[in-house]
FIFISE-314868 format. One record per residue: x, y, z of N, C-alpha, C, O in turn; residue in three letters. Coordinates in steps of 0.02 Angstrom, whole numbers, padded with zeros to 5 digits, always signed. Layout:
BEGIN
XYZXYZXYZXYZAla...
//
This chain:
BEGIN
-00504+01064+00765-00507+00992+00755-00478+00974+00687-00490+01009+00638Unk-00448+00932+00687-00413+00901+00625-00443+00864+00582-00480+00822+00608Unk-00441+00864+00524-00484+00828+00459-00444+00778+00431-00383+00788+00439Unk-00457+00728+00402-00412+00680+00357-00438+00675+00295-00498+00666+00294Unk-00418+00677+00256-00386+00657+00180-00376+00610+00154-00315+00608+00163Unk-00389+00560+00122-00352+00504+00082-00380+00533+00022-00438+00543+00005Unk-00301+00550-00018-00300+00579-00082-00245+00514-00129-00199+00478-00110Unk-00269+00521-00178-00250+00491-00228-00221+00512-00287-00269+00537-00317Unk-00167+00517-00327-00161+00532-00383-00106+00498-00422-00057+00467-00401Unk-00128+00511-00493-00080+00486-00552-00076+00520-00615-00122+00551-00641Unk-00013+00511-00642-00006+00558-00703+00057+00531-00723+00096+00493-00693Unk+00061+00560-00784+00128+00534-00810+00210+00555-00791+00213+00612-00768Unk+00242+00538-00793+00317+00536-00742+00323+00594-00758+00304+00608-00815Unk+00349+00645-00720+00387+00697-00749+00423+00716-00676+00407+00699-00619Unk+00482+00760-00704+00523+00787-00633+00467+00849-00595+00439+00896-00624Unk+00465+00837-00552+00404+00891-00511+00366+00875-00491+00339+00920-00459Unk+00336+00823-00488+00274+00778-00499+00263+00785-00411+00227+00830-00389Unk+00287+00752-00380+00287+00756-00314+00311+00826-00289+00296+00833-00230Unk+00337+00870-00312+00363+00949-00266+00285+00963-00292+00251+00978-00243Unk+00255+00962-00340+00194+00999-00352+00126+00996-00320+00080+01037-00317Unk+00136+00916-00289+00081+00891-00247+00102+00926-00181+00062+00963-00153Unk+00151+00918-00160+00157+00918-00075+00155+00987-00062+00162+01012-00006Unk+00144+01023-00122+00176+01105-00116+00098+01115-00105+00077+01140-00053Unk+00052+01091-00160-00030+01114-00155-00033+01078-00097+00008+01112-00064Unk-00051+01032-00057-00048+01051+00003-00014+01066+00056-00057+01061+00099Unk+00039+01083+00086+00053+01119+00116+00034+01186+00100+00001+01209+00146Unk+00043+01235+00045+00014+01302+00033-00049+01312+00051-00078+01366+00052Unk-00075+01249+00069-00146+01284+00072-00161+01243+00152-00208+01204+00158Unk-00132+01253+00187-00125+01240+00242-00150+01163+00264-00197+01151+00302Unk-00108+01114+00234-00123+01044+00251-00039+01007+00270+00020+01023+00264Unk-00071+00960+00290+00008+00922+00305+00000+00847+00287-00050+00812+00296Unk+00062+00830+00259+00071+00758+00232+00076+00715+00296+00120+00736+00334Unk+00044+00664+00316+00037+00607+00381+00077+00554+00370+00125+00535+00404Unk+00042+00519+00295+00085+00468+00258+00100+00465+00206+00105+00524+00189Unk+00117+00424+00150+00104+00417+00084+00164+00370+00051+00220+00363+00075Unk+00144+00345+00004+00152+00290-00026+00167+00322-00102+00119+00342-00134Unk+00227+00326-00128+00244+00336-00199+00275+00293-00244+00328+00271-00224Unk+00254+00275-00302+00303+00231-00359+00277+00240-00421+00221+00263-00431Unk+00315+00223-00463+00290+00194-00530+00257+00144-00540+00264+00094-00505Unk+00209+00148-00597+00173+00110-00632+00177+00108-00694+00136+00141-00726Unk+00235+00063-00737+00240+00090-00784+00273+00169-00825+00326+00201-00827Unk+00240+00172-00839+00252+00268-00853+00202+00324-00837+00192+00373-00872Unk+00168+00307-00766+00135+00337-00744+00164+00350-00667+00207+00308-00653Unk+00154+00391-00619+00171+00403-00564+00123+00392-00511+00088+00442-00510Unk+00103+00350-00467+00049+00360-00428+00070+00376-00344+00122+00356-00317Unk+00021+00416-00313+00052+00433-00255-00031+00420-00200-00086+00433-00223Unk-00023+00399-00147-00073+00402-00110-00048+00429-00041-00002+00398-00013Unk-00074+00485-00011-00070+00533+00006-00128+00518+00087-00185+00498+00078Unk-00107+00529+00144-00143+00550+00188-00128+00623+00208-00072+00648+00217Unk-00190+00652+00212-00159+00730+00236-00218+00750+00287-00277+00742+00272Unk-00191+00782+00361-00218+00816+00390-00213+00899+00379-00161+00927+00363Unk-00285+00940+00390-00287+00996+00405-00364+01004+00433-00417+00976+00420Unk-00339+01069+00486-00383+01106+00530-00459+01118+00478-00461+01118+00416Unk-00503+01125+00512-00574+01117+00474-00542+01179+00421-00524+01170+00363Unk-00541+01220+00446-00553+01295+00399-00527+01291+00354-00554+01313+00303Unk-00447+01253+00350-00413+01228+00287-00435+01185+00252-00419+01184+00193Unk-00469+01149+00274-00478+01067+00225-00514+01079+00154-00488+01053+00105Unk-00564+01112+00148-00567+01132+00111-00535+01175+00046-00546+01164-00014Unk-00489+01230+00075-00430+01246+00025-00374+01196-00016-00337+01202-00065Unk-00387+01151+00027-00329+01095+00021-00370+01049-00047-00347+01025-00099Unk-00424+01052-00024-00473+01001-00088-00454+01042-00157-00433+01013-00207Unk-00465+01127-00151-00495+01156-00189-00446+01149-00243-00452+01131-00301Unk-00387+01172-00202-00287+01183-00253-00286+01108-00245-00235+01097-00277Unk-00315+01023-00218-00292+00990-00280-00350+00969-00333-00343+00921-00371Unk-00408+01010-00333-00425+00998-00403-00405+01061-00436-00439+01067-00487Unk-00375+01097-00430-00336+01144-00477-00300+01126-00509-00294+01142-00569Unk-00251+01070-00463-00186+01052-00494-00208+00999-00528-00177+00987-00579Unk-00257+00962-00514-00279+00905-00579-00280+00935-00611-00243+00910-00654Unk-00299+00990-00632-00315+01017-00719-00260+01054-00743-00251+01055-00803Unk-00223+01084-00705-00161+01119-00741-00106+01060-00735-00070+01060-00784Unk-00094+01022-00699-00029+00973-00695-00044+00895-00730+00003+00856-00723Unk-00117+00863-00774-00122+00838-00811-00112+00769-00766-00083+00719-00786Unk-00147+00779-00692-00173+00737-00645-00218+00710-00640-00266+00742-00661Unk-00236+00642-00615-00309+00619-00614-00296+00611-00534-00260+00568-00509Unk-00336+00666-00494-00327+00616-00403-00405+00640-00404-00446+00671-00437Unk-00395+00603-00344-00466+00566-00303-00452+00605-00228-00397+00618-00203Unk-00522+00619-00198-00512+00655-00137-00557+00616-00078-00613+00605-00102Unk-00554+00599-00028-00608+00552+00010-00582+00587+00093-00530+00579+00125Unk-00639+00623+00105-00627+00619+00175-00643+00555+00228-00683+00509+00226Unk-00592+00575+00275-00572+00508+00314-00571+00520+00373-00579+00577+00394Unk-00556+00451+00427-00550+00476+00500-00500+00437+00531-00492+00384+00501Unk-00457+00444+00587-00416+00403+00604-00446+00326+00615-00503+00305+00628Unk-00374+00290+00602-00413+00236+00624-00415+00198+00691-00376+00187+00738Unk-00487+00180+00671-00496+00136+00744-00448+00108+00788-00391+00109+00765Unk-00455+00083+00844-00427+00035+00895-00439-00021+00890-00494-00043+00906Unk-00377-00069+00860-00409-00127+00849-00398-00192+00887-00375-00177+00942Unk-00404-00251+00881-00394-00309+00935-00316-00308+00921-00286-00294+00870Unk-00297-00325+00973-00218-00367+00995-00201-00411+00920-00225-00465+00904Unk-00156-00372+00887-00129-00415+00831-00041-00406+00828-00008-00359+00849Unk-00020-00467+00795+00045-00439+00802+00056-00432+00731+00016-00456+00691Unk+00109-00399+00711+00116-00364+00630+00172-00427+00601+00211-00449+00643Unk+00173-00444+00559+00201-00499+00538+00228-00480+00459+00191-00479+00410Unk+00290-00468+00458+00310-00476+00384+00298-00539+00328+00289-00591+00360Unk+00296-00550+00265+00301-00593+00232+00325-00587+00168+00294-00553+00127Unk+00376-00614+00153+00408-00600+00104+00403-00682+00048+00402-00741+00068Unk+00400-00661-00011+00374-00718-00074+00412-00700-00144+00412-00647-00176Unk+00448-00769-00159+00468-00732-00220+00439-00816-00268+00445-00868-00235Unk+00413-00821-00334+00416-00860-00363+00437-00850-00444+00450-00796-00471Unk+00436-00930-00480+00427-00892-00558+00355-00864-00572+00307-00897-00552Unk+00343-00795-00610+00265-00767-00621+00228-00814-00634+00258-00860-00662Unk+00162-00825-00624+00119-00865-00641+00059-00810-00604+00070-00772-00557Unk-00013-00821-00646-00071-00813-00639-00074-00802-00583-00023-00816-00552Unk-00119-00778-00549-00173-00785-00464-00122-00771-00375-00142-00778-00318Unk-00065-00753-00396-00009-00763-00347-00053-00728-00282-00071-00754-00229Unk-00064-00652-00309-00089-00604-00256-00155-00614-00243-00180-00582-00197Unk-00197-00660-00283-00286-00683-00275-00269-00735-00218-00282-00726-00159Unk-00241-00785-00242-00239-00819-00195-00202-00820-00118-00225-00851-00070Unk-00141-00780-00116-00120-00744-00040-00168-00707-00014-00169-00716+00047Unk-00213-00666-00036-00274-00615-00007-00318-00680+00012-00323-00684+00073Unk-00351-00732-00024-00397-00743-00024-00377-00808+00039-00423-00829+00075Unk-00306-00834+00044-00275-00866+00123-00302-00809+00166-00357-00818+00193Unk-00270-00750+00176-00272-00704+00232-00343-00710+00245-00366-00749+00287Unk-00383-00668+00205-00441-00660+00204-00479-00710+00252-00515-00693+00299Unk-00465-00773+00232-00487-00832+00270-00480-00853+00329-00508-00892+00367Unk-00421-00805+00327-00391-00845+00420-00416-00767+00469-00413-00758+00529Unk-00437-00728+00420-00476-00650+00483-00398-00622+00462-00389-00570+00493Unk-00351-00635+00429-00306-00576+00439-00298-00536+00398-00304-00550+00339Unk-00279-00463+00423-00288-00389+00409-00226-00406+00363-00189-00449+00388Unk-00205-00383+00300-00156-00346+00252-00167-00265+00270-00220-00235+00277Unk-00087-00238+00277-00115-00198+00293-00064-00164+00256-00071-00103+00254Unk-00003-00193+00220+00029-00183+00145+00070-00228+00113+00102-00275+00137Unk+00065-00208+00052+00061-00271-00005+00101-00231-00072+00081-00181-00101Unk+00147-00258-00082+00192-00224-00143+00224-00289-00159+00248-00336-00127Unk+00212-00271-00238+00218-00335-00285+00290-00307-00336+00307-00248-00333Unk+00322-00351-00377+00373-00339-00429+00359-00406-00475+00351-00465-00461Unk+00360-00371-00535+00381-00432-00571+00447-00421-00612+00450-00368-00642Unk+00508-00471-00618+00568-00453-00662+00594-00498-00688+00551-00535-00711Unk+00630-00512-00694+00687-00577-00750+00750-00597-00682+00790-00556-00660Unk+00747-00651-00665+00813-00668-00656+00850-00644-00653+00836-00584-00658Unk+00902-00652-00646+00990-00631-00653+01017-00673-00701+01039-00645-00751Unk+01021-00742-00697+01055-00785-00731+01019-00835-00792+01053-00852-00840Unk+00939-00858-00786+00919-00848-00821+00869-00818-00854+00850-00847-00905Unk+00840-00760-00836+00808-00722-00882+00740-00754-00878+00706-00756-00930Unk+00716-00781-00817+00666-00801-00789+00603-00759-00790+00620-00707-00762Unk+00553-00755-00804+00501-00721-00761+00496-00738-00703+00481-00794-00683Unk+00512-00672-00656+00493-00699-00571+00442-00629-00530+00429-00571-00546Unk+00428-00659-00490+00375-00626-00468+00393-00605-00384+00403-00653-00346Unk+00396-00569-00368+00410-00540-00290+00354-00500-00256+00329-00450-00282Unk+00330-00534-00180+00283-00503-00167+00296-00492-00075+00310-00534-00032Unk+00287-00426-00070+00318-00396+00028+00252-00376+00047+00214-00336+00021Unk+00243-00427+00119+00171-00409+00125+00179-00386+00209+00224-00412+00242Unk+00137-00342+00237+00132-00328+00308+00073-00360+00327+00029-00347+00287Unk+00053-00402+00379-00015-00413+00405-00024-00426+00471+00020-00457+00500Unk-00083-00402+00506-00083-00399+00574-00105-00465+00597-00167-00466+00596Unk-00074-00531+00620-00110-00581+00660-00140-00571+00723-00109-00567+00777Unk-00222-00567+00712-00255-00589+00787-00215-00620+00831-00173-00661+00812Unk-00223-00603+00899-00182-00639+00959-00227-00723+00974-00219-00771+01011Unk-00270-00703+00925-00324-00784+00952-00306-00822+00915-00326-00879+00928Unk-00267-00816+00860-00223-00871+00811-00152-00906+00847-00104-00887+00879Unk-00175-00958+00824-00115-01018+00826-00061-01012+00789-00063-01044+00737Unk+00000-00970+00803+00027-00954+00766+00080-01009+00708+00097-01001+00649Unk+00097-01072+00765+00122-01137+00728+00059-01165+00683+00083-01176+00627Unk+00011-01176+00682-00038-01196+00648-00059-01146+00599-00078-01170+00546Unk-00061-01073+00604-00041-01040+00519+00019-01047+00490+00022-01064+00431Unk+00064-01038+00518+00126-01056+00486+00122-01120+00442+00134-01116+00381Unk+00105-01178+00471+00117-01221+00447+00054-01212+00381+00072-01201+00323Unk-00008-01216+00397-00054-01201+00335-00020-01158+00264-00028-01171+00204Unk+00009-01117+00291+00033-01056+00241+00076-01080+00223+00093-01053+00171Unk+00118-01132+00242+00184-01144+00207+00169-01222+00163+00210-01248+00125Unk+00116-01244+00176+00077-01292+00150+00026-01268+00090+00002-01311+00052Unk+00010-01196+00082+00003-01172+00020+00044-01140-00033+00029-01132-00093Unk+00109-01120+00007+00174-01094-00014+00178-01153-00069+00180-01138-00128Unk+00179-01218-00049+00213-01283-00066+00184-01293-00134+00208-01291-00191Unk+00114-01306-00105+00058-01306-00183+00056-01256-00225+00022-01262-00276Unk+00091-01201-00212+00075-01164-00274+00154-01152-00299+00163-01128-00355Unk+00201-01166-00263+00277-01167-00288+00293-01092-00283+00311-01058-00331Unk+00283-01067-00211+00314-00987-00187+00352-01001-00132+00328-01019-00078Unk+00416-00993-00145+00460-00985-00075+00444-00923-00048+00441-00869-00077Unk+00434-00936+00015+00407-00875+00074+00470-00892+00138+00510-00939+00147Unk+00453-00819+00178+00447-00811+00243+00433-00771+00265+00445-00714+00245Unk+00400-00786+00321+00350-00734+00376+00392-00740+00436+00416-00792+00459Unk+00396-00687+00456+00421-00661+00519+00401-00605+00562+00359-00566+00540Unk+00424-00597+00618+00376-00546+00646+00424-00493+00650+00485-00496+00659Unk+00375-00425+00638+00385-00349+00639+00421-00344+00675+00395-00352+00730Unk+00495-00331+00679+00510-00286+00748+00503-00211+00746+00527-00182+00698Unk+00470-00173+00795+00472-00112+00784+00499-00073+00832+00502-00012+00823Unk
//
């Protein structure tokens, strides 16, 4: 039977950083499912799903708190389980770019949140313009809409908070 993993880690950039993770587990008999890598700054963070067979899962914990201490890592280890079956949603892109200002991502969570919908990923940028050297803010969001939502009547709500807070958006749906 298969075990899950949600592992976590960060450390400072260096070349290897990722061959050193994926190597401790696989060597110790685990396998990468998903994972999510970038910078933060001058730190590296990686979040990691990994399956392995009971007998392994444990080896797999053990070599990555090894490698926290010799590779100058901080990860986190949480066993996990697949996930559930959930209601009829459809996956909906949303894409946002404004000038930076305060609360951008409090207040998009705290819309979703409200209307029952799942985020289910969320990656933010902040950078300068091109032309003038703006602070701007960019935010790519995935979320699953319930099939019991009105989908013209969120739209329109969401683009009616778009308005008030001065974020050009668009949401569209996943093709997969």
């Amino acid at each position: 039977m298969e075990k899950l993993l949600a592992v976590t880690a960060i450390g400072s950039d260096r070349t290897g950083l990722v061959k050193d993770l994926s190597h401790a587990i696989s060597s110790s008999g685990g396998s990468i499912l998903q994972s999510r890598m970038t910078m933060l700054g001058q730190e590296f963070a990686m979040l990691v799903l990994v399956s392995a067979n009971w007998h392994a899962i444990k080896k797999v914990e053990e070599t990555l708190q090894e490698l926290q201490k010799t590779a100058d890592l901080t990860i986190t280890i949480r066993a996990t389980n697949p996930r559930e079956k959930q209601a009829p949603a459809a996956p909906y892109s949303i894409d946002i770019v404004s000038i930076d200002q305060e609360g951008i991502v409090s207040t998009l969570a705290a819309f979703f949140a409200g209307q029952n919908i799942e985020i289910v990923d969320l990656n933010t940028r902040q950078y300068n313009a091109a032309h003038t050297g703006a602070a701007m803010f960019s935010v790519g969001m995935a979320v699953n809409i319930p099939a019991t939502i009105h989908l013209a009547a969120l739209r329109e709500e969401f683009h009616e908070l778009c308005e008030k807070h001065n974020l050009d958006a668009i949401i569209e749906p996943i093709q997969r």
